[in-house]
MIDOSE-1310 file (N, C-alpha, C; in nm, 2 decimals, decimal comma, always signed):
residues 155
xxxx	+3,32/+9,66/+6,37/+3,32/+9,52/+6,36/+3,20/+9,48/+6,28; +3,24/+9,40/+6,20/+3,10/+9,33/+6,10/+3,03/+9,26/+6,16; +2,91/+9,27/+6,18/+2,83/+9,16/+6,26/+2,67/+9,12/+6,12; +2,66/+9,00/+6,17/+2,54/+8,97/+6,06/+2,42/+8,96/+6,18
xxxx	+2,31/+9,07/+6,11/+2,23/+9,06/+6,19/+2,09/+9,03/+6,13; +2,06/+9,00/+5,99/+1,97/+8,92/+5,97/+2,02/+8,79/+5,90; +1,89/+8,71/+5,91/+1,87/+8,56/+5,82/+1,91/+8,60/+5,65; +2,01/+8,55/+5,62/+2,05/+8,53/+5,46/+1,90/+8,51/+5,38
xxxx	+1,86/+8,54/+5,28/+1,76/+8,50/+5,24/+1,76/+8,37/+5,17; +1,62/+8,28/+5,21/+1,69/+8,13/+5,12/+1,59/+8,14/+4,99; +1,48/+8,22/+5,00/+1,44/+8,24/+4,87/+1,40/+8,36/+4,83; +1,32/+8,43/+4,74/+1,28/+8,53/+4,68/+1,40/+8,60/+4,63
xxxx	+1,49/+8,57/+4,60/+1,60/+8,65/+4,53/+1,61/+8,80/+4,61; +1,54/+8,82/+4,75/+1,57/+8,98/+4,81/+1,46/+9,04/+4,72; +1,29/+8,99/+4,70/+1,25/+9,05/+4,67/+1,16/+9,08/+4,78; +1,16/+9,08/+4,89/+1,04/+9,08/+5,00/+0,98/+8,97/+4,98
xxxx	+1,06/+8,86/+5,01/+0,92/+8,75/+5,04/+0,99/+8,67/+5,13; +1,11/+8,71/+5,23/+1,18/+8,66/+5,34/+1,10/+8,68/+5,48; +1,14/+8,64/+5,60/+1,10/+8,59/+5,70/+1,04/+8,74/+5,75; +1,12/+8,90/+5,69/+1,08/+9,05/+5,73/+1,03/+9,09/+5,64
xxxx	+0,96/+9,02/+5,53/+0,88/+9,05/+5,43/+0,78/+9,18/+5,49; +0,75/+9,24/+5,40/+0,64/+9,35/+5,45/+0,51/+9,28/+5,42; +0,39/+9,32/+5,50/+0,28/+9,25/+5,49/+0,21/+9,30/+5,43; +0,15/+9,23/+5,35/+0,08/+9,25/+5,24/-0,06/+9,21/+5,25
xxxx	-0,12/+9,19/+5,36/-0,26/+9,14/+5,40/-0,24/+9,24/+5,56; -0,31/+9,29/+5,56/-0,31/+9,43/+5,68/-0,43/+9,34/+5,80; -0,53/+9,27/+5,73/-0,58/+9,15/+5,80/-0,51/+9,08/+5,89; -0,43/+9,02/+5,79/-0,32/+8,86/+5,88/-0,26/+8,94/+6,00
xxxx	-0,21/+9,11/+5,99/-0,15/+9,10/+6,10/-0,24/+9,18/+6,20; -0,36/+9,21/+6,24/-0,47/+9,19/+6,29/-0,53/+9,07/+6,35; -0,50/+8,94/+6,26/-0,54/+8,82/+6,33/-0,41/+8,78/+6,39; -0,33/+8,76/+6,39/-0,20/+8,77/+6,47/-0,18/+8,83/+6,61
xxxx	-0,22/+8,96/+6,59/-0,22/+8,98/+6,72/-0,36/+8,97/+6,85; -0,45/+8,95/+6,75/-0,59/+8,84/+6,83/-0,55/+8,74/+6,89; -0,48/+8,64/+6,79/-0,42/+8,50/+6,89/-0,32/+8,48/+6,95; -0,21/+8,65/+6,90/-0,14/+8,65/+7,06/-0,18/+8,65/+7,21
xxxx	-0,34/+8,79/+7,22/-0,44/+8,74/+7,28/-0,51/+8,61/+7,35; -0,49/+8,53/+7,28/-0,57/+8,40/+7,32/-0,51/+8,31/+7,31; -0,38/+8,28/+7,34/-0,29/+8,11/+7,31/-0,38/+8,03/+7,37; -0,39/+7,87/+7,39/-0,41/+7,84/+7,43/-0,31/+7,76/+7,54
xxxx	-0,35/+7,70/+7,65/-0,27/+7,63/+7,75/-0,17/+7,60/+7,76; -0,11/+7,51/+7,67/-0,02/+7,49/+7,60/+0,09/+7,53/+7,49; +0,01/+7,60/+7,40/+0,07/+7,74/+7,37/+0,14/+7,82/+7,49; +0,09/+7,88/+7,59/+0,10/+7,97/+7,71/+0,25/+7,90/+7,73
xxxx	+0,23/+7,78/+7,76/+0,35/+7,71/+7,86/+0,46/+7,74/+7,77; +0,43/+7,69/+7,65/+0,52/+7,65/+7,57/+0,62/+7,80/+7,55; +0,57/+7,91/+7,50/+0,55/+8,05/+7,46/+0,65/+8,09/+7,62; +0,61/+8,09/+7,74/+0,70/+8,07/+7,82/+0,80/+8,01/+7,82
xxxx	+0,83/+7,90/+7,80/+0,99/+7,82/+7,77/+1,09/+7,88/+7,66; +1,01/+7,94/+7,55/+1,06/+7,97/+7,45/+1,11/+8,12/+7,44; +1,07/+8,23/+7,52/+1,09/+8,41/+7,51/+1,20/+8,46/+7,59; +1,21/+8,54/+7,54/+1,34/+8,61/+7,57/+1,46/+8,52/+7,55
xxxx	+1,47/+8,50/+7,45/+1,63/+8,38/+7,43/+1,62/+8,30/+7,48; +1,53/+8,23/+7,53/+1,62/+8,14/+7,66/+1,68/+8,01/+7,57; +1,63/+7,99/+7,45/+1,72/+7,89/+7,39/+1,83/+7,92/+7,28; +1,83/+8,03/+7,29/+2,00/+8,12/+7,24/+1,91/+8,19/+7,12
xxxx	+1,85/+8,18/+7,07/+1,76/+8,26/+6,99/+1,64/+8,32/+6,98; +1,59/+8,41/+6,94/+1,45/+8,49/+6,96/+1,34/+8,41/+6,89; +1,23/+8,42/+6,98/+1,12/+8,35/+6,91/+1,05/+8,46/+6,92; +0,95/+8,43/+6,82/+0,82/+8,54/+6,82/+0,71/+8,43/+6,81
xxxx	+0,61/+8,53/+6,91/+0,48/+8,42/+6,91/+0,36/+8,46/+6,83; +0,30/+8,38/+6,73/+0,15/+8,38/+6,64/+0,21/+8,55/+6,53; +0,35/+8,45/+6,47/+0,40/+8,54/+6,35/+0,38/+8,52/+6,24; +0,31/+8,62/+6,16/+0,26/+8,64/+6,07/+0,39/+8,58/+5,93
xxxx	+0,37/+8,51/+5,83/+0,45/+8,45/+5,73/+0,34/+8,43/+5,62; +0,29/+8,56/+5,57/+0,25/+8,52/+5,45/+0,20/+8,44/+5,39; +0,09/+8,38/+5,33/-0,01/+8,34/+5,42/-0,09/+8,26/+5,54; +0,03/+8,28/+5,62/+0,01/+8,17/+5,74/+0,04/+8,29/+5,89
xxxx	+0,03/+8,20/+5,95/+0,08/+8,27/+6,12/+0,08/+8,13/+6,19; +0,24/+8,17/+6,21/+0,33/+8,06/+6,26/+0,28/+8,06/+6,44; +0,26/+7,99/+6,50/+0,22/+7,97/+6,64/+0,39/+8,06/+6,69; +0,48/+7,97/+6,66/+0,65/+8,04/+6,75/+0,74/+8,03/+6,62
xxxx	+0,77/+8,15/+6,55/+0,89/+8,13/+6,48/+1,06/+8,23/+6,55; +1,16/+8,14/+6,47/+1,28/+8,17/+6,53/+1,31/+8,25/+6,36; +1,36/+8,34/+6,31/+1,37/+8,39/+6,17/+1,56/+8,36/+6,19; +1,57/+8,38/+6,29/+1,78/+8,39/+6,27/+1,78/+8,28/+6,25
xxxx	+1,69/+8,18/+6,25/+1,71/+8,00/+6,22/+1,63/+7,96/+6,13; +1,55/+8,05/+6,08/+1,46/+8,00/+5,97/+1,36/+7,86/+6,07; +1,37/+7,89/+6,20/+1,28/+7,76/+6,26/+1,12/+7,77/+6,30; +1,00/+7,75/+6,27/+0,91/+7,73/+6,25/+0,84/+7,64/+6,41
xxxx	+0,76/+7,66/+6,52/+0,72/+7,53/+6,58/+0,57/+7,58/+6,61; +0,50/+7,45/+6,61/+0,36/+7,47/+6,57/+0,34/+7,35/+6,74; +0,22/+7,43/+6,78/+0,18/+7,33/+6,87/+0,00/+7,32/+6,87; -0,02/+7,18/+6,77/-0,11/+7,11/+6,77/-0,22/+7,08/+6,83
xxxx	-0,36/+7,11/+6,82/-0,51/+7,02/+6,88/-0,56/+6,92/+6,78; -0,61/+6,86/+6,86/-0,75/+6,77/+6,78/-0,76/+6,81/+6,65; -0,79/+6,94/+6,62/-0,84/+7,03/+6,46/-0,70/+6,95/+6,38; -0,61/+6,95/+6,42/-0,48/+6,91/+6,33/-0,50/+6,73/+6,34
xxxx	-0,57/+6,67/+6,36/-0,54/+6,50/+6,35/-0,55/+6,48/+6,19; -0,63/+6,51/+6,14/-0,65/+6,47/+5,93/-0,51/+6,56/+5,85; -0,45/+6,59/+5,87/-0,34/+6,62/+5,86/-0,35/+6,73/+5,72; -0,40/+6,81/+5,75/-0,43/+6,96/+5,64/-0,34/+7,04/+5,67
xxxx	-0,23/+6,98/+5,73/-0,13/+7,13/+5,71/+0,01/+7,07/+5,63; -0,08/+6,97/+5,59/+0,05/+6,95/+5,48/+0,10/+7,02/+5,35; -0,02/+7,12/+5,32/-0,02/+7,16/+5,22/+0,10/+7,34/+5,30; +0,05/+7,37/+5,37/+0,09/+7,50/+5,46/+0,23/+7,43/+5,49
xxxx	+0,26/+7,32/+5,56/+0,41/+7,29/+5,55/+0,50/+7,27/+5,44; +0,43/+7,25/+5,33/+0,48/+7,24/+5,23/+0,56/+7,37/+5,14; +0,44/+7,49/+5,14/+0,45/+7,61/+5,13/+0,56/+7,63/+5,21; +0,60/+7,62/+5,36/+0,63/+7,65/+5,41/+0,82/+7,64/+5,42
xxxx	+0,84/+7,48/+5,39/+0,92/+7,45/+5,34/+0,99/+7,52/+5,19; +0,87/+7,50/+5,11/+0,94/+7,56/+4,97/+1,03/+7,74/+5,00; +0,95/+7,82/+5,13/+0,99/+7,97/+5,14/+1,14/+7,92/+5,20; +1,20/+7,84/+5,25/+1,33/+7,77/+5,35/+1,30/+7,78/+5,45
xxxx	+1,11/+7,76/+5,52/+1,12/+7,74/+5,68/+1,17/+7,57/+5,71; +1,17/+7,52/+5,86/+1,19/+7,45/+5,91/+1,07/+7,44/+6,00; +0,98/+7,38/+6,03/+0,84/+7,33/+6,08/+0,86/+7,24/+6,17; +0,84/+7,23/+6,32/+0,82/+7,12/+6,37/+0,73/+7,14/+6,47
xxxx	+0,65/+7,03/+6,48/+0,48/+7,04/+6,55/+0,49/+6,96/+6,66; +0,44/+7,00/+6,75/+0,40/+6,88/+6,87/+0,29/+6,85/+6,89; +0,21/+6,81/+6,95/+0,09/+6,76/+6,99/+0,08/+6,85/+7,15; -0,07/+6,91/+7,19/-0,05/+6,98/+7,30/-0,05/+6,92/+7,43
xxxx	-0,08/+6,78/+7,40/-0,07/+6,67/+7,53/+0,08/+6,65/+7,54; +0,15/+6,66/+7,42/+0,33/+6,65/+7,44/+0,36/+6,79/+7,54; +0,33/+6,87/+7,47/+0,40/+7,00/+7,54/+0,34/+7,03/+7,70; +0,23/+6,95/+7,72/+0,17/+6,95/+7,87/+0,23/+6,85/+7,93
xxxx	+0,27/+6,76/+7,90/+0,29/+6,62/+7,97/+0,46/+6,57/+7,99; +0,53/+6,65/+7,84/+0,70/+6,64/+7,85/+0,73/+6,75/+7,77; +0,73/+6,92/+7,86/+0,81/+7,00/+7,78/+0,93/+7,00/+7,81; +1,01/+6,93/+7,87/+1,16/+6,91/+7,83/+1,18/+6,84/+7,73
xxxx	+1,11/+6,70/+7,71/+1,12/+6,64/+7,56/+1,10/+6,73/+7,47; +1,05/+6,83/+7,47/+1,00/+6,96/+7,38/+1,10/+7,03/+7,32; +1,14/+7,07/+7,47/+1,26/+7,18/+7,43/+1,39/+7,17/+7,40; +1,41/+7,03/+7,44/+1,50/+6,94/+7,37/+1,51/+6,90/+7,23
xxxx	+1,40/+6,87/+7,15/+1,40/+6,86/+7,00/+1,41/+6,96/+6,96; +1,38/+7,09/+7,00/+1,34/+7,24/+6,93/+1,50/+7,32/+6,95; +1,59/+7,31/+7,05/+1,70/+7,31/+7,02/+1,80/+7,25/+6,98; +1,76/+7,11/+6,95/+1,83/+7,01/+6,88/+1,82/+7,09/+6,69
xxxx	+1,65/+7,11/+6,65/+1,66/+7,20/+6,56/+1,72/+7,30/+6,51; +1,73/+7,39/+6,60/+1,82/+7,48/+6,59/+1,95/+7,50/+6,56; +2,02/+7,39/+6,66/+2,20/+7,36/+6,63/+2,16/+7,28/+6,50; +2,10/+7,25/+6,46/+2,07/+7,17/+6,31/+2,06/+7,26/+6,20
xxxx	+1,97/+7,36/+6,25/+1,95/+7,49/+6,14/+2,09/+7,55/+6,12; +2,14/+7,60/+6,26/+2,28/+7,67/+6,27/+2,38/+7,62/+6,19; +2,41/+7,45/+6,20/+2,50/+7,40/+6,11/+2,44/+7,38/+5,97; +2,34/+7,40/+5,90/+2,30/+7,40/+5,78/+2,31/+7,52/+5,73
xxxx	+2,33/+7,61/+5,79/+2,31/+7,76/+5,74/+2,40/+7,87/+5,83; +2,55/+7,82/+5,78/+2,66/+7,87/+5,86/+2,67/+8,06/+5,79; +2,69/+8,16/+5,91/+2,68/+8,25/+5,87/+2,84/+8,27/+5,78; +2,84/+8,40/+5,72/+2,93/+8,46/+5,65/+3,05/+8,48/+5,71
xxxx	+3,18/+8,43/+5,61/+3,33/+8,49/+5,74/+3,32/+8,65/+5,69; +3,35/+8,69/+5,78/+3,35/+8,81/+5,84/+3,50/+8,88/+5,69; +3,47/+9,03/+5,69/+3,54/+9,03/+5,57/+3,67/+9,09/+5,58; +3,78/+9,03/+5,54/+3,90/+9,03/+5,60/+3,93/+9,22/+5,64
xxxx	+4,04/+9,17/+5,74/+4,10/+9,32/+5,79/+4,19/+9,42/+5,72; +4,16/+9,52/+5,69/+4,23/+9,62/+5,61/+4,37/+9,59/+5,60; +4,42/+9,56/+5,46/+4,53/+9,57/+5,45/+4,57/+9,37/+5,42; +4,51/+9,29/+5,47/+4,54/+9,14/+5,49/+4,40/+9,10/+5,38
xxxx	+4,45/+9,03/+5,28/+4,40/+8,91/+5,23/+4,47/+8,92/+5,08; +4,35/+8,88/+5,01/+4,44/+8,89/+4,88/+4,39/+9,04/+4,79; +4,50/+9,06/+4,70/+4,47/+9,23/+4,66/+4,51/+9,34/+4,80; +4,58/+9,29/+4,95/+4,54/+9,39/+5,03/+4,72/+9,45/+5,02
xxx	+4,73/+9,58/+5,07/+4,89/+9,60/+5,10/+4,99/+9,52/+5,14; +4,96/+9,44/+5,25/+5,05/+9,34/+5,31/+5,09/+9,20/+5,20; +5,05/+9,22/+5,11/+5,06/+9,08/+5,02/+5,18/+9,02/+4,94
């Protein structure tokens, strides 16, 4: 049975610069797994809501993307969520969401007083995202059965 089991690539033409890109800074994934180490509060909560599938997809937490590290990305959705302090009010990650966008991620940030105060409003937009990703980026029909389509014996 054909099953797709990675993300299509939306850019680099399949040269390694997809969501399983090999890493090329042996650093970034050293600091990665430091701030797996240390989420903070809200992170924590959030990171709990989000693991082991519980919203039909896999997250990974403080994942490395070239030059960045994503607080929670989903890669079967190309979905990106970032959860925000104070450090983020002047708004300098416009330039990193931008990058971020151009590779085909999807970025959505909360504020950490959001995700302390209404993480169902949370987890509600973040799989609202998802069925949004999912219908933007419908996988592959499966390739027909021996013998049925066109060119096959039955024709």
């Amino acid at each position: 049975m054909w099953r797709h089991t990675l993300p299509l690539p939306r850019s680099g033409g399949g040269l390694g610069r997809g969501p399983h890109a090999p890493m090329t800074n042996p650093n970034l994934l050293l600091q990665a797994r430091s701030l797996r180490r240390s989420l903070t509060t809200s992170e924590r909560r959030l990171w709990h809501a989000l693991r082991r599938n519980a919203l039909g997809v896999p997250f990974r937490r403080q994942h490395p993307i070239p030059p960045y590290i994503a607080d929670f990305a989903a890669s079967s959705v190309w979905l990106i969520v970032e959860v925000d302090g104070s450090q983020h009010a002047d708004g300098a990650d416009a330039v990193r969401d931008a990058a971020l966008l151009a590779a085909g991620w999807r970025v959505l940030r909360f504020w950490n007083n959001e995700v302390m105060a209404n993480l169902e409003a949370v987890l509600v937009r973040v799989t609202e995202a998802i069925e949004e990703q999912r219908l933007g980026d419908p996988l592959p029909s499966p390739p027909p059965l021996c013998g049925r389509g066109s060119g096959g014996a039955d024709d």
